[in-house]
mmCIF file of the N, C-alpha and C atoms, coordinates in Angstrom:
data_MODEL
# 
_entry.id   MODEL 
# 
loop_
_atom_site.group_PDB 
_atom_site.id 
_atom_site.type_symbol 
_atom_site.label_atom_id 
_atom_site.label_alt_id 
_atom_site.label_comp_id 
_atom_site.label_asym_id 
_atom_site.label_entity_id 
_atom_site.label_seq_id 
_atom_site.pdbx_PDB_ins_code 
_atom_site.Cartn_x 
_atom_site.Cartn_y 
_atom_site.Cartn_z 
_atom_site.occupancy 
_atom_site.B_iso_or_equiv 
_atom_site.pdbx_formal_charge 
_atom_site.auth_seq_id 
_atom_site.auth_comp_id 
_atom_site.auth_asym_id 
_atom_site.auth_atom_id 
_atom_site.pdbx_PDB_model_num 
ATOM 1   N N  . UNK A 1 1  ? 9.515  8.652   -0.401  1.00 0.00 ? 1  UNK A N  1 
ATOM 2   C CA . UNK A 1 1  ? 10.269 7.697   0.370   1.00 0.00 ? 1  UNK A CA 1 
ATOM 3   C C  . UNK A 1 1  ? 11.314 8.410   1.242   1.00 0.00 ? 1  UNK A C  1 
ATOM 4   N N  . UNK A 1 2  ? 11.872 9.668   0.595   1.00 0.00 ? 2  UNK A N  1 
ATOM 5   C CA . UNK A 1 2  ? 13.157 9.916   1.527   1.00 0.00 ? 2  UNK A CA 1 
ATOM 6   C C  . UNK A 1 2  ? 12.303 11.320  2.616   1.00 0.00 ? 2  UNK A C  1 
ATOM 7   N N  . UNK A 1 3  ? 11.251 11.744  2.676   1.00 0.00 ? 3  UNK A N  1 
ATOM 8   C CA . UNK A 1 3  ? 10.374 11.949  3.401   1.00 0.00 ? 3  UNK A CA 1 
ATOM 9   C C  . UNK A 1 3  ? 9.813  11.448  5.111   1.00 0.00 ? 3  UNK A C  1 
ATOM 10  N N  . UNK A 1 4  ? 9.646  10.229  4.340   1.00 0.00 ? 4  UNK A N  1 
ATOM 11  C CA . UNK A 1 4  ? 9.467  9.144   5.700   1.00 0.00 ? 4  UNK A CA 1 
ATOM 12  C C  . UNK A 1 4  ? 10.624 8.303   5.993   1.00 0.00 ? 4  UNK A C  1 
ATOM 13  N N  . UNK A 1 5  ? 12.077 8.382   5.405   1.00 0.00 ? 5  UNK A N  1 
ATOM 14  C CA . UNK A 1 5  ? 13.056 8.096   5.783   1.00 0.00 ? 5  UNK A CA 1 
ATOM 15  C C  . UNK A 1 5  ? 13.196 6.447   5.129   1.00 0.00 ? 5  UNK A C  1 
ATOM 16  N N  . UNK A 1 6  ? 12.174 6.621   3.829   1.00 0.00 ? 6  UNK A N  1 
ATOM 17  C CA . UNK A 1 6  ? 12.711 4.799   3.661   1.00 0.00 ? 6  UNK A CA 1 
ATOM 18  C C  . UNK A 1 6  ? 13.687 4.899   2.503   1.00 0.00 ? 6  UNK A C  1 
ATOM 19  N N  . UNK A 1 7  ? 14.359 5.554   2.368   1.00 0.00 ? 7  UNK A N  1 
ATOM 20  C CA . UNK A 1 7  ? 15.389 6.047   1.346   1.00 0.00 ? 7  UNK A CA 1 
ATOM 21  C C  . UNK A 1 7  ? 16.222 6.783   1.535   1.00 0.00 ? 7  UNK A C  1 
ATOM 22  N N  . UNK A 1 8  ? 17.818 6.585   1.151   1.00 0.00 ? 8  UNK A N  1 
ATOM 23  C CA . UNK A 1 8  ? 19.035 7.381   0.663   1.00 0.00 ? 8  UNK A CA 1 
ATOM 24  C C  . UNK A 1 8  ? 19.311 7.953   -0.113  1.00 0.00 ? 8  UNK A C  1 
ATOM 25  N N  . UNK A 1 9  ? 19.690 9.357   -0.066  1.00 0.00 ? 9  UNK A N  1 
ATOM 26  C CA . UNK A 1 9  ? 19.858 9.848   -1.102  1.00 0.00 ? 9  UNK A CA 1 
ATOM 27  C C  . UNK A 1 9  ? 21.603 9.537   -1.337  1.00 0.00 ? 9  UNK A C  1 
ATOM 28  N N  . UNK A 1 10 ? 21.564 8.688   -3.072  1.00 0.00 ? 10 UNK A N  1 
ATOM 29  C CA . UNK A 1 10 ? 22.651 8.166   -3.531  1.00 0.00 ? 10 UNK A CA 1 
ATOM 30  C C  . UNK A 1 10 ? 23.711 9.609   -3.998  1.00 0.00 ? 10 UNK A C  1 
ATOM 31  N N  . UNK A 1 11 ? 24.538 9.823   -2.904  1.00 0.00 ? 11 UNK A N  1 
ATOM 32  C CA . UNK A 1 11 ? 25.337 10.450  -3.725  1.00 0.00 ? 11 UNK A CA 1 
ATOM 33  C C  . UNK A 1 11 ? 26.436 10.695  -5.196  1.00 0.00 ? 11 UNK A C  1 
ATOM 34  N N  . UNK A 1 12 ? 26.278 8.947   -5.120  1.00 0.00 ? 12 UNK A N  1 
ATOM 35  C CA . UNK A 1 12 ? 26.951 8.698   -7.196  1.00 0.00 ? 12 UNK A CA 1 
ATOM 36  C C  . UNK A 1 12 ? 25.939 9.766   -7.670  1.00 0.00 ? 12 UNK A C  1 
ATOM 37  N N  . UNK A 1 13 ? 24.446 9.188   -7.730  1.00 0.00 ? 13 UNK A N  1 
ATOM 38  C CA . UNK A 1 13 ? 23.990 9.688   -8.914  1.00 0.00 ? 13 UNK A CA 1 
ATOM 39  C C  . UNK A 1 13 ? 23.159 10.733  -9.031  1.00 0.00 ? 13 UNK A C  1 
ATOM 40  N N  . UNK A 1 14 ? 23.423 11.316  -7.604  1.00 0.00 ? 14 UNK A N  1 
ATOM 41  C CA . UNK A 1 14 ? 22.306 12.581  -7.524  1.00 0.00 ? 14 UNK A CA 1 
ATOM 42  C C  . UNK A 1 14 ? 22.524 13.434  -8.326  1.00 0.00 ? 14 UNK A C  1 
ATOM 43  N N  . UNK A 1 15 ? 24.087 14.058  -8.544  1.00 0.00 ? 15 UNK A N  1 
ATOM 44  C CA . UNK A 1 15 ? 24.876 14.799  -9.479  1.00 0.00 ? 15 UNK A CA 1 
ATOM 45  C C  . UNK A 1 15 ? 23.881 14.998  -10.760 1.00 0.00 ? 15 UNK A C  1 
ATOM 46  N N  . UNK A 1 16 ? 23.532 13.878  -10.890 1.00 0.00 ? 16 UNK A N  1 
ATOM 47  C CA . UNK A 1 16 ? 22.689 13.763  -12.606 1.00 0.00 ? 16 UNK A CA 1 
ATOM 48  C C  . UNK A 1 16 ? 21.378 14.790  -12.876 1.00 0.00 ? 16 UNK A C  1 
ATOM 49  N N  . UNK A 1 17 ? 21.064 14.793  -11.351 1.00 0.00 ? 17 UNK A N  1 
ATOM 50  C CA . UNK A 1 17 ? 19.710 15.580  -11.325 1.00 0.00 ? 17 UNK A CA 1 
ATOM 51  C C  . UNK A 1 17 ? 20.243 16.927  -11.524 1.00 0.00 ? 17 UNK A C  1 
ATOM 52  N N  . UNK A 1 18 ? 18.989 17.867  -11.429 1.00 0.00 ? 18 UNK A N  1 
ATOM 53  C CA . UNK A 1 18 ? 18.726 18.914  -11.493 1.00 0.00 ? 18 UNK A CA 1 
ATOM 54  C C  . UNK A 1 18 ? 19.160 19.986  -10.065 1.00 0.00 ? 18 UNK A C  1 
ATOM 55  N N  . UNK A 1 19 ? 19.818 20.559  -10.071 1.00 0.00 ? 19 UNK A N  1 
ATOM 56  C CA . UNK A 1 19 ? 20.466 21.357  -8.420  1.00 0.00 ? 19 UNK A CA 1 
ATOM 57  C C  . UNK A 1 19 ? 18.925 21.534  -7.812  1.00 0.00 ? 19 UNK A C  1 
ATOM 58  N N  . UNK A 1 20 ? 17.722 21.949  -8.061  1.00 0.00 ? 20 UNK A N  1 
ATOM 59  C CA . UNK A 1 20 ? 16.627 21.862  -7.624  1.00 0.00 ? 20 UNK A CA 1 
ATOM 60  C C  . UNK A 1 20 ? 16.508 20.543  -6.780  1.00 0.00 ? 20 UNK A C  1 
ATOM 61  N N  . UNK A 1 21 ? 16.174 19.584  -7.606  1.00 0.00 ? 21 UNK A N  1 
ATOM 62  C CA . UNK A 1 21 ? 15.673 17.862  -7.092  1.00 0.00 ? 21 UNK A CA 1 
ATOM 63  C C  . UNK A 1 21 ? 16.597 17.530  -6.237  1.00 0.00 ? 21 UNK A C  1 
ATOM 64  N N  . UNK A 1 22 ? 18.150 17.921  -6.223  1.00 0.00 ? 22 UNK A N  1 
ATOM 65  C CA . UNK A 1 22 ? 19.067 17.492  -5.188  1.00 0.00 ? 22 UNK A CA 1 
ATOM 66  C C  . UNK A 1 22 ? 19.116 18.205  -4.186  1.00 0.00 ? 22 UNK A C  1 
ATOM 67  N N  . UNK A 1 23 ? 18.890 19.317  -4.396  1.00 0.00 ? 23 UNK A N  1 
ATOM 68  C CA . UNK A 1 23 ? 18.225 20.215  -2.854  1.00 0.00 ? 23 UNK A CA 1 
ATOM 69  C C  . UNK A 1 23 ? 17.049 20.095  -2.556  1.00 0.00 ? 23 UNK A C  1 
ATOM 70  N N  . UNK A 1 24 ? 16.147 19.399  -2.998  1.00 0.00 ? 24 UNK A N  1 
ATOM 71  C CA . UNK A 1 24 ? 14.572 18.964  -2.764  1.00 0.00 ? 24 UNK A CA 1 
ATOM 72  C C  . UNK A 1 24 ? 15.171 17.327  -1.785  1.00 0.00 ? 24 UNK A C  1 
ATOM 73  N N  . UNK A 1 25 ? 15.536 16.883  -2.226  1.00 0.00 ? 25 UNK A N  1 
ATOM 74  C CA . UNK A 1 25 ? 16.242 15.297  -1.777  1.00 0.00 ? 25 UNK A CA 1 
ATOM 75  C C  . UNK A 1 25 ? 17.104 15.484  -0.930  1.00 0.00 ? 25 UNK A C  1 
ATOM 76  N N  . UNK A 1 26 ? 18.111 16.282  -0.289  1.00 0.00 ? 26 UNK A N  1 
ATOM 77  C CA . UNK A 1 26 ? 18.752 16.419  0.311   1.00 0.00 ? 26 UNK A CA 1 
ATOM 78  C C  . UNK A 1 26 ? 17.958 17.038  1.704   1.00 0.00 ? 26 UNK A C  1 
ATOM 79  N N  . UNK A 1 27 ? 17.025 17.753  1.793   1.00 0.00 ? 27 UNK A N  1 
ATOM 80  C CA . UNK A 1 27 ? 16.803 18.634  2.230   1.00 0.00 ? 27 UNK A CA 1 
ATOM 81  C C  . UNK A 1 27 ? 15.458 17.211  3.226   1.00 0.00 ? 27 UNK A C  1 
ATOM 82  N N  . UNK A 1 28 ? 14.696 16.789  1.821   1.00 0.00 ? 28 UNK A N  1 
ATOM 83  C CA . UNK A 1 28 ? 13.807 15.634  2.326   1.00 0.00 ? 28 UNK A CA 1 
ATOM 84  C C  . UNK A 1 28 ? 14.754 14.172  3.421   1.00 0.00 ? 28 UNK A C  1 
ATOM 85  N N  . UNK A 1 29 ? 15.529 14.377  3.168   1.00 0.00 ? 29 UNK A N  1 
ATOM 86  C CA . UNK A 1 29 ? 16.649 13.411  3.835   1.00 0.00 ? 29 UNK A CA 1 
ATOM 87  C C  . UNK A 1 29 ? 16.901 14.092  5.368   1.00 0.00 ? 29 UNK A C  1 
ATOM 88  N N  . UNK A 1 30 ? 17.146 14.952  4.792   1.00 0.00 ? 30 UNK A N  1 
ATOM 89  C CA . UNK A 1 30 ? 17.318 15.828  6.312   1.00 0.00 ? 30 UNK A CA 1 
ATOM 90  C C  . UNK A 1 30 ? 16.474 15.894  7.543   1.00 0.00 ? 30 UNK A C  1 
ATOM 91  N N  . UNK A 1 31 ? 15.001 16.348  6.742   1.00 0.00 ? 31 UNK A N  1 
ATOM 92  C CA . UNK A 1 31 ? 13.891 16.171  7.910   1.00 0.00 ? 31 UNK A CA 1 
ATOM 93  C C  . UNK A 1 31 ? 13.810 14.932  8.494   1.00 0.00 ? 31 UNK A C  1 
ATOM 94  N N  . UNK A 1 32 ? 13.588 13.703  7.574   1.00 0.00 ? 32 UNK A N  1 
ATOM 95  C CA . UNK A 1 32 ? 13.370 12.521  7.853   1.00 0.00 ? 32 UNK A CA 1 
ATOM 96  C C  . UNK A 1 32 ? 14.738 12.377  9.069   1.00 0.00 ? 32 UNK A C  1 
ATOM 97  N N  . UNK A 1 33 ? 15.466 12.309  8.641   1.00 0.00 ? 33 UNK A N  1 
ATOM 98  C CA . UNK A 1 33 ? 16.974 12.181  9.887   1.00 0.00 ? 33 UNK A CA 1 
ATOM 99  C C  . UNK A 1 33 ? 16.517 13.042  11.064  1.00 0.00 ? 33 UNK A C  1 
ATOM 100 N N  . UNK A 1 34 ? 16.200 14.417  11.161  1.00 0.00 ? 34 UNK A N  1 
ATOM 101 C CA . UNK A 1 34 ? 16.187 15.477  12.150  1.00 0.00 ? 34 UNK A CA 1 
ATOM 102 C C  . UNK A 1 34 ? 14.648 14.429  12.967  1.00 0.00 ? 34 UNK A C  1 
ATOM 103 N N  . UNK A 1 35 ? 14.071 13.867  12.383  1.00 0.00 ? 35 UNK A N  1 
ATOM 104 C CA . UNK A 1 35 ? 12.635 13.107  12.669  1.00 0.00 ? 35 UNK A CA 1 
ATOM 105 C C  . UNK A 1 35 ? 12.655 11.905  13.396  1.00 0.00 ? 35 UNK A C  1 
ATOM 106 N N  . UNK A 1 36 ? 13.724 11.349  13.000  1.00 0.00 ? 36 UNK A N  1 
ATOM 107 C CA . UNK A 1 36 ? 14.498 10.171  13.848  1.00 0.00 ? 36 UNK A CA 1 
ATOM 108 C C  . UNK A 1 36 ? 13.233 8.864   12.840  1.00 0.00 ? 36 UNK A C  1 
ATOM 109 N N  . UNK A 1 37 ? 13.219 9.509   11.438  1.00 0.00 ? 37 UNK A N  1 
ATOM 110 C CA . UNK A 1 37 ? 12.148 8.665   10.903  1.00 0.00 ? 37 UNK A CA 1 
ATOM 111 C C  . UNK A 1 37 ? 12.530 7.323   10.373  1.00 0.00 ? 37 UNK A C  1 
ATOM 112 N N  . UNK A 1 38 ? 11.760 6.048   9.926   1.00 0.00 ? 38 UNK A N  1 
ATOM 113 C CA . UNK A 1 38 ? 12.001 4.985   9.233   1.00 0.00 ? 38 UNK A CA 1 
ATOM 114 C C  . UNK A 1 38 ? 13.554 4.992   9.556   1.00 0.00 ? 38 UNK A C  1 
ATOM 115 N N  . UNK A 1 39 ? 14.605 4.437   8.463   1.00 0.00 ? 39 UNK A N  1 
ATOM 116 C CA . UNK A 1 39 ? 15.757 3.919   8.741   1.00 0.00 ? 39 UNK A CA 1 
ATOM 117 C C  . UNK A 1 39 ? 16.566 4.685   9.805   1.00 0.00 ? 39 UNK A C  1 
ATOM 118 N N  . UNK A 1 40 ? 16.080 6.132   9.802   1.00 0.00 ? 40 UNK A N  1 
ATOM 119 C CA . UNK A 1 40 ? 17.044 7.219   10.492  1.00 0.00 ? 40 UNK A CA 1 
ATOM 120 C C  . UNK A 1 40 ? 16.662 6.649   11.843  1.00 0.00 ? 40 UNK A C  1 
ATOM 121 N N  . UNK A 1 41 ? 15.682 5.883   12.308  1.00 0.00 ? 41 UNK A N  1 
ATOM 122 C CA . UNK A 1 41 ? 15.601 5.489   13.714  1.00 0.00 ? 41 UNK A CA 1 
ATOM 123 C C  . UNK A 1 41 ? 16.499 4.837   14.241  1.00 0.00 ? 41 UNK A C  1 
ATOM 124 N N  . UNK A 1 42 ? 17.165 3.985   13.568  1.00 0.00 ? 42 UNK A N  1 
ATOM 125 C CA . UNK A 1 42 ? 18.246 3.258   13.604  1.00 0.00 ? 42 UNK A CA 1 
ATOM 126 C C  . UNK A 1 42 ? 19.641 3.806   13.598  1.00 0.00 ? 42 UNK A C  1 
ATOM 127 N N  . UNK A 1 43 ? 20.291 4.296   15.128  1.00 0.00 ? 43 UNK A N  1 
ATOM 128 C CA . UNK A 1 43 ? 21.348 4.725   14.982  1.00 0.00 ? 43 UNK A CA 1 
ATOM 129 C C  . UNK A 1 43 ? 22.628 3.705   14.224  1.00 0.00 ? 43 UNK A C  1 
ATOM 130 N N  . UNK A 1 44 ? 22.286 2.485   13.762  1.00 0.00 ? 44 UNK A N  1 
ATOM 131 C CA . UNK A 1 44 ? 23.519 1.533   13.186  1.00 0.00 ? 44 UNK A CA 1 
ATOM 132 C C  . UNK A 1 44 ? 22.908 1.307   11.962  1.00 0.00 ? 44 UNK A C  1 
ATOM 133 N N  . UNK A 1 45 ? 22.008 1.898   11.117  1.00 0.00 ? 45 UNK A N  1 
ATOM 134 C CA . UNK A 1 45 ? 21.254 1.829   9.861   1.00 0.00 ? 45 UNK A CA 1 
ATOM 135 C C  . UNK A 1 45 ? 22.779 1.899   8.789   1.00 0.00 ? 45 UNK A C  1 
ATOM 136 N N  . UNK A 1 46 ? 22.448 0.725   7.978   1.00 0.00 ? 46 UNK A N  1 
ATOM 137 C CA . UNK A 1 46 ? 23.639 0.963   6.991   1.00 0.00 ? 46 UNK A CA 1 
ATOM 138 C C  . UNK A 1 46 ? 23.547 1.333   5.756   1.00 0.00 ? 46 UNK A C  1 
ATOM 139 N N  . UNK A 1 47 ? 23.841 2.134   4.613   1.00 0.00 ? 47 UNK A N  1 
ATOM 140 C CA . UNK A 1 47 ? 23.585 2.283   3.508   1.00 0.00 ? 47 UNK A CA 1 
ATOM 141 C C  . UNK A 1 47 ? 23.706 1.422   2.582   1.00 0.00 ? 47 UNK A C  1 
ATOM 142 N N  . UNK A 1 48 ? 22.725 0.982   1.773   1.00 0.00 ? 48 UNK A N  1 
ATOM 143 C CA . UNK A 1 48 ? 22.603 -0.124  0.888   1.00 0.00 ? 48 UNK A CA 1 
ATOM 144 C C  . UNK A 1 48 ? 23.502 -0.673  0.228   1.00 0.00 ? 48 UNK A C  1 
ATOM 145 N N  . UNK A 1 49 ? 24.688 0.672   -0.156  1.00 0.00 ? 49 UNK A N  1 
ATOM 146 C CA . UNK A 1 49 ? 25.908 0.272   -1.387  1.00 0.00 ? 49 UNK A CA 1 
ATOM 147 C C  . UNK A 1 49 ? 26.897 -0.120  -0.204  1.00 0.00 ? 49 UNK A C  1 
ATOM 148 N N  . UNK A 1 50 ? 26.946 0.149   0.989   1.00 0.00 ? 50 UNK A N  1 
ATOM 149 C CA . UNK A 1 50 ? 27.680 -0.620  2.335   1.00 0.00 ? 50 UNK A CA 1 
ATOM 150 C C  . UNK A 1 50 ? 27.592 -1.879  2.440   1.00 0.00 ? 50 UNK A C  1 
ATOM 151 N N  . UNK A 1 51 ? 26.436 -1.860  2.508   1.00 0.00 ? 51 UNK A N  1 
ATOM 152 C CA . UNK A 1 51 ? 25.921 -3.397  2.698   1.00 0.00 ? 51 UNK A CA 1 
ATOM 153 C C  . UNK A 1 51 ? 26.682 -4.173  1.635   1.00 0.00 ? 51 UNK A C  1 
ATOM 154 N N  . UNK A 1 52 ? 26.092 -4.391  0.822   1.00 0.00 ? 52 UNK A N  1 
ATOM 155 C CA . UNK A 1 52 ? 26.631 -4.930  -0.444  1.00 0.00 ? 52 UNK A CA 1 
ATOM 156 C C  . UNK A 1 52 ? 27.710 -5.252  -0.302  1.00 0.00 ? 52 UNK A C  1 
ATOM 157 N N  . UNK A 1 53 ? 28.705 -4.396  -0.159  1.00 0.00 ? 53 UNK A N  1 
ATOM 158 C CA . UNK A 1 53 ? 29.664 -4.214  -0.228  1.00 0.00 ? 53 UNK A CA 1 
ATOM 159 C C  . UNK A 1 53 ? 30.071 -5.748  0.841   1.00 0.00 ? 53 UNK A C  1 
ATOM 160 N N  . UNK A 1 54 ? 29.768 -4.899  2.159   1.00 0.00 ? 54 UNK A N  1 
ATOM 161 C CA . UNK A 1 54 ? 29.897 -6.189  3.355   1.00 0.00 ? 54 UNK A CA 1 
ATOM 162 C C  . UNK A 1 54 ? 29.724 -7.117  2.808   1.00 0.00 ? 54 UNK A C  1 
ATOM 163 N N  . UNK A 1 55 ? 28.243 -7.534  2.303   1.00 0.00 ? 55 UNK A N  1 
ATOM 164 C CA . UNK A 1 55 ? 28.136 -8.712  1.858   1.00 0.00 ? 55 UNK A CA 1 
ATOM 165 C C  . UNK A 1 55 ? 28.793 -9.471  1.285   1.00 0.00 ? 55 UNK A C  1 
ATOM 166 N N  . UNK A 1 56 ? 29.251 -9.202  -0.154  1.00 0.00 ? 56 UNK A N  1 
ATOM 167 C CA . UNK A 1 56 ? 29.851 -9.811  -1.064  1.00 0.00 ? 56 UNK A CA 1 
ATOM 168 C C  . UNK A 1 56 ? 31.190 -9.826  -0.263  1.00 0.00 ? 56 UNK A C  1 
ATOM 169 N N  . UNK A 1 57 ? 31.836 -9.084  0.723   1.00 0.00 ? 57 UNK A N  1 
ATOM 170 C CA . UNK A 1 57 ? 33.021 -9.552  0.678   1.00 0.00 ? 57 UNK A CA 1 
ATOM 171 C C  . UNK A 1 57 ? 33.246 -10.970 1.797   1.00 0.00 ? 57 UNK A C  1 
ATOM 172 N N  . UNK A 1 58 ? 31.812 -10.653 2.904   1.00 0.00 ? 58 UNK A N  1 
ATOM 173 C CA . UNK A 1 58 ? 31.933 -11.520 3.886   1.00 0.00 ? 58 UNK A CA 1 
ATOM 174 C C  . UNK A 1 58 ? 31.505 -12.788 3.153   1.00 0.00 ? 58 UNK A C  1 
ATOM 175 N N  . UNK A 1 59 ? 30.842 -12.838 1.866   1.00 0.00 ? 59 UNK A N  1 
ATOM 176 C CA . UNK A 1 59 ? 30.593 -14.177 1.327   1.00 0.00 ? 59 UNK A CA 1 
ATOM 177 C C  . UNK A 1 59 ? 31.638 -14.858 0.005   1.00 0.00 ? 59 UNK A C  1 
ATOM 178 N N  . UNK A 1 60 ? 32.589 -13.833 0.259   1.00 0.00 ? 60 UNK A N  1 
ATOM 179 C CA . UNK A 1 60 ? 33.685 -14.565 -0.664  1.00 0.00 ? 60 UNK A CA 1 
ATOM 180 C C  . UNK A 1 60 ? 34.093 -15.469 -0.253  1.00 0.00 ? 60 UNK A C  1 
ATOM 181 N N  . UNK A 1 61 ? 34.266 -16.454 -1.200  1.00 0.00 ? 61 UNK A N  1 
ATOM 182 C CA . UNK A 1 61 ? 34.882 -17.971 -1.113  1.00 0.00 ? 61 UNK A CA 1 
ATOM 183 C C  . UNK A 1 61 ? 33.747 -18.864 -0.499  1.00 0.00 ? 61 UNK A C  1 
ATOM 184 N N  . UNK A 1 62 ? 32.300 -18.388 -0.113  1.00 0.00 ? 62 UNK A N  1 
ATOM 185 C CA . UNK A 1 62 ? 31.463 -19.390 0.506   1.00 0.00 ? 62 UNK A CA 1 
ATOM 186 C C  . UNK A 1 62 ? 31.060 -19.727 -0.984  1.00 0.00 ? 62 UNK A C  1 
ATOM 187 N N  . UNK A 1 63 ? 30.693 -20.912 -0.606  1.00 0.00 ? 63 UNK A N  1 
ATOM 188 C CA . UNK A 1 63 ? 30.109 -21.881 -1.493  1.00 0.00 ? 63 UNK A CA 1 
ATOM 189 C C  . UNK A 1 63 ? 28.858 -21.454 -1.894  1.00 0.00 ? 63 UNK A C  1 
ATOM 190 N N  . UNK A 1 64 ? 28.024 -21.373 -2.932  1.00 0.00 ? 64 UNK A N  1 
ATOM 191 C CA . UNK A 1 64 ? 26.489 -20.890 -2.936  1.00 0.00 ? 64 UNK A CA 1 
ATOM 192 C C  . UNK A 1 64 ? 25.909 -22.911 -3.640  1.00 0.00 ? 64 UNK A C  1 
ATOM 193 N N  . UNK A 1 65 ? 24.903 -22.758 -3.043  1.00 0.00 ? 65 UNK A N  1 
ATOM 194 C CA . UNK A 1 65 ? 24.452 -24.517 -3.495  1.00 0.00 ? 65 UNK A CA 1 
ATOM 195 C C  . UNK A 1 65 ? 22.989 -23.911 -4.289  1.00 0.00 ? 65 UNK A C  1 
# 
């Protein structure tokens, strides 16, 4: 996935891995970006834990039915 750019590499939890897999993932992130691939095509592409973030705050106090 982070190859063809349909994935972030999460910096919380990369730590957990192996210095190998996070320089394998980091590195796969990279091409995909240098590639202008999947999300990286998108110069306003937002990161998922962003989003969220946006979200929940722009939907505070809305009503959910």
């Amino acid at each position: 996935m982070l190859r063809d750019g349909l994935a972030w590499v999460y910096d919380r939890y990369i730590t957990e891995a192996s210095t190998e897999v996070q320089n394998a993932y980091r590195k796969a992130q990279e091409e995909a970006k240098a590639e202008g691939l999947g999300l990286w095509s998108d110069p306003k592409s937002i990161p998922p834990w962003i989003f969220r973030d946006l979200v929940s705050n722009t939907s505070a106090g809305a009503q959910t039915y």
